[in-house]
Phi, psi and omega in degrees: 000119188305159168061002186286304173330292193296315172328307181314292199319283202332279139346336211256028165273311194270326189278305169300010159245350108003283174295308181316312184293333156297312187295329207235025167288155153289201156302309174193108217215350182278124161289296187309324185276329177299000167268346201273356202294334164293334133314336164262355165287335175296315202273086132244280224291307185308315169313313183275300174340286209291337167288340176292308175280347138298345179068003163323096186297295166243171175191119143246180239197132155235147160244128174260134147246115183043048170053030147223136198276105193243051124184180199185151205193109192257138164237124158078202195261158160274313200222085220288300198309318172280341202096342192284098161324169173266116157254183180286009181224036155282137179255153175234160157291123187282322212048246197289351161304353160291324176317331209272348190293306186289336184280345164307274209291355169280319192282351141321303192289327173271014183248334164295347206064358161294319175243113179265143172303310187274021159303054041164108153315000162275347167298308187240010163179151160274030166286006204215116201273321200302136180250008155247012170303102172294141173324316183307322159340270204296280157005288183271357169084028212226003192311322208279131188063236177277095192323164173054022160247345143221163173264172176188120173292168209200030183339286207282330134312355187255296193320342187280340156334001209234328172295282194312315175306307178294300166304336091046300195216332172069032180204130183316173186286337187313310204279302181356299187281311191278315197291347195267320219217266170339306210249334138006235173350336186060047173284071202284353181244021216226094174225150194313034209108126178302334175248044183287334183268019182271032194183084208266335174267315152321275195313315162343268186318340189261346206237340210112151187254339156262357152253035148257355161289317179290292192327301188300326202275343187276300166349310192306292247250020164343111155305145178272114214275160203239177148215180175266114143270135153072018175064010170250303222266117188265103151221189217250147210230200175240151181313138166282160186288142214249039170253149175253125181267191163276024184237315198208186178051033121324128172263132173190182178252144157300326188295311165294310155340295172288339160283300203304307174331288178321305162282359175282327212271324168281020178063020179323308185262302185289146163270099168350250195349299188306307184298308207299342196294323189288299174300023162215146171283176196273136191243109161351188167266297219247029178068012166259161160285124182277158141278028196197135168269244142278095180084345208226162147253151250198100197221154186237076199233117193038099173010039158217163197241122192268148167243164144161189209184122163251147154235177205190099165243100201284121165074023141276264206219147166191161196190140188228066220268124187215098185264114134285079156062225169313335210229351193079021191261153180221126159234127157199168222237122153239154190229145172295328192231156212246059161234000172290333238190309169315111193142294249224352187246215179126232178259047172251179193266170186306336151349286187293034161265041225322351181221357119318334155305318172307303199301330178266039173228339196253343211263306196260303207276333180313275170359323211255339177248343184055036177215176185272139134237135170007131146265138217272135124285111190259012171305332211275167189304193187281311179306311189288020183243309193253022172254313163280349150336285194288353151309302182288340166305308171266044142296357189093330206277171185260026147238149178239025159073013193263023195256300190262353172296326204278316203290328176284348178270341161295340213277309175312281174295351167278286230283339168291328182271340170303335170283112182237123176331137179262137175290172168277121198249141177214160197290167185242125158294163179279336169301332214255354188249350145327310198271017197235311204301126161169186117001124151217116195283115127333161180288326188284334164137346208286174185242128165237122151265153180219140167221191175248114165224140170077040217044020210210124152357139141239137153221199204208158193251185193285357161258321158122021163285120180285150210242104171284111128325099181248128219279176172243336179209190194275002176235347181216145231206156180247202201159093175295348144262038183184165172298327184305134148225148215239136174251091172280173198230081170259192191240186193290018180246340198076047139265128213245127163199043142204160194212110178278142157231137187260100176239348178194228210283340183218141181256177200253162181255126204212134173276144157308131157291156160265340174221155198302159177289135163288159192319091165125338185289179177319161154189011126255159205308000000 
């Protein structure tokens, strides 16, 4: 990468005071924040209410001021079944908190000249059907139909972004991330994608056998990911696929997190002007204001201007990155289950976080008025929450709650649409779950297995977790840790040889093998 060198040397002061200064902030070590502790112990207590009433299984939390972290906070399990709690050095999958990596290392690349924001995506791929589409495009989320004329968030369009960075520099996206940023930075808890150890002799070579020893050792300690079935009952769900693009699959901490946070705020990687680019919105073809910049989203809430970035892997992972500015504030949130995040977005602002609400009400606006307001008990039923809201709003005072008025009737309403009929599960004898236990090919070649263990249906996902199958009728079966249902298919003898799964609207149809795979092939789903 042209200019990567000098860049580094140039960085590399700032930045190891950066991380130093991250690692070894306390609980609350800021002269400005020790008269403050008592705010932060009520956003303790609100955090855990809403992780309670979200059904959030683990979370942890860091708050950064002016690139020190003067708190950090782990709530509830990483690992419900082991016991194992959430601390600030817990790893999570980020999901969508990777876009801010890639608008870092592009917009590096346009300030080197390697790269123009109008360079035509066809220069470095045809993943973007559209043929006046730009990096500035895809970048801002404006790709779709006539580019720059609207937004529509677009995960898998941002990913083609992962082609341009590689062509580019002519180094994976993998290496991008850990040698540009990751390895800076001393983010040590921090790795480039779950499935950096499936190709081991590669990842050696590109990274050290000792930080793939770190790698494999932060992987162990993985939050483990969760969903709500059926709005009561928290089980273990299955992993997202863990390979990484510029759209997704960074492995991190809240604790790494806030160093990197910390260095975007010292111009660490950027040249201000350059950073500035991500952090203002995207104005249309026709002269509206977007909500998203480069990588970033851009929201203008009570005359002050919010930065931030979710992410959302549903009945998996969710993380919630929330920059004031104005105050030097950093909030950020990772979750074991997609309740940090379901719910609450789409194109609407940070506002419409219930615990982003907190942060800007005790963080920002308290300060900025100089007095305490209220706090919602989100414990309480929903009515009796959003009745003393709105009590507390017409107090007169000039905040008017509607931050948080908005967020209990969503809050009300996630929990309403998470109650789902629990299907009718009825016995199976173990012969008839005999006759189901085999081999099945997808049309693409890959294999779902199924066998009988303990009496009971098992398959197992591409990673090689097991699963329980609960039947509902003598041919179909469900997953409390996923959405699929599953249809075996016998024929008029009662011989099973083929199996529909159900992930959405049509299902997809899988043959029996009839005889075993052979020795050394795939077997997993």
């Amino acid at each position: 990468m042209r200019r990567a060198t000098l860049a580094r040397r140039f960085v590399a002061a700032s930045l190891l005071s950066i991380s130093l200064a991250c690692r070894h902030s306390g609980s609350v070590t800021s002269p400005q924040l020790d008269a403050d502790r008592e705010r932060i112990a009520r956003f303790t207590t609100q955090v855990e209410a809403l992780r309670s009433v979200l059904r959030i299984p683990g979370m942890s939390a860091a708050l950064v001021r002016d690139g020190h972290v003067v708190w950090s906070h782990g709530f509830g399990y990483a690992d419900v079944e082991g016991k194992v709690p959430a601390t600030d050095s817990t790893p999570y999958v980020v999901a969508s908190l990777t876009k801010t990596f890639t608008s870092t290392l592009l917009l590096r690349l346009v300030e080197q000249g390697a790269v123009s924001l109008d360079d035509p995506m066809r220069k470095y791929t045809d993943e973007i059907p559209e043929p006046k589409a730009k990096v500035r495009h895809v970048l801002s989320m404006t790709s779709k139909g006539n580019p720059g004329e609207h937004y529509e968030y677009d995960g898998a369009r941002y990913a083609a972004l992962t082609s341009v960075l590689e062509r580019a520099t002519g180094q994976p996206y993998r290496a991008l991330l850990a040698k540009e940023i990751l390895t800076p930075l001393g983010m040590r808890q921090s790795v480039p994608g779950q499935d950096v150890l499936d190709s081991l002799s590669q990842v050696s070579a590109l990274f050290g056998d000792s930080t793939v020893t770190r790698y494999r050792a932060t992987l162990a300690r993985l939050a483990r990911p969760y969903r709500v079935f059926a709005g009561k009952e928290v089980v273990r769900s299955l992993y997202p696929p863990t390979h990484l693009t510029a759209s997704a699959g960074l492995v991190s901490t809240v604790r790494d997190l806030a160093i990197y946070d910390s260095a975007l705020d010292a111009h660490a990687f950027l040249r201000p002007g350059t950073q500035q680019l991500a952090w203002v919105p995207t104005v249309s073809t026709e002269g509206r204001m977007l909500p998203y910049g480069l990588g970033w989203f851009v929201r203008d809430y009570r005359w002050q201007r919010f930065l931030w970035h979710y992410g959302y892997w549903p009945d998996a992972f969710s993380s919630l990155v929330v920059k004031a500015p104005a105050h030097g504030l950093t909030l950020i949130l990772l979750a074991n289950s997609d309740g940090l995040s379901a719910g609450f977005y789409g194109s609407g602002g940070v506002e419409q976080n219930p615990i982003a609400c907190e942060f800007l009400r005790i963080f920002v606006f308290e300060p900025e008025l100089g007095r305490r307001l209220s706090d919602p008990r989100w414990t309480n039923d929903s009515l009796a929450t959003r009745a003393a809201i709105q009590q507390a709003s017409s107090t007169g005072s000039r905040y008017d709650y509607s931050c948080e008025r908005q967020d209990a009737q969503l809050v009300a309403e996630h929990q309403a649409r998470s109650v789902r009929r629990v299907p009718n599960v009825v016995k199976m004898d173990r012969s008839t779950l005999e006759r189901y236990a085999g081999e099945y090919q997808n049309p693409d070649g890959r294999i779902f297995r199924v066998a009988v263990h303990n009496d009971s249906l098992v398959s197992w996902t591409r990673a090689g977790e097991q699963f329980t199958l609960f039947p509902t009728s003598p041919t179909t079966f469900f997953a409390k840790a996923t959405d699929w249902m599953l249809s075996f298919q016998p024929d008029s003898t009662g011989k099973v040889n083929a199996l529909d799964v159900w992930v959405g609207e049509r299902p997809t149809r899988l043959t029996k093998l009839q005889s075993p795979m052979p020795a050394g092939e795939q077997r997993k789903p």
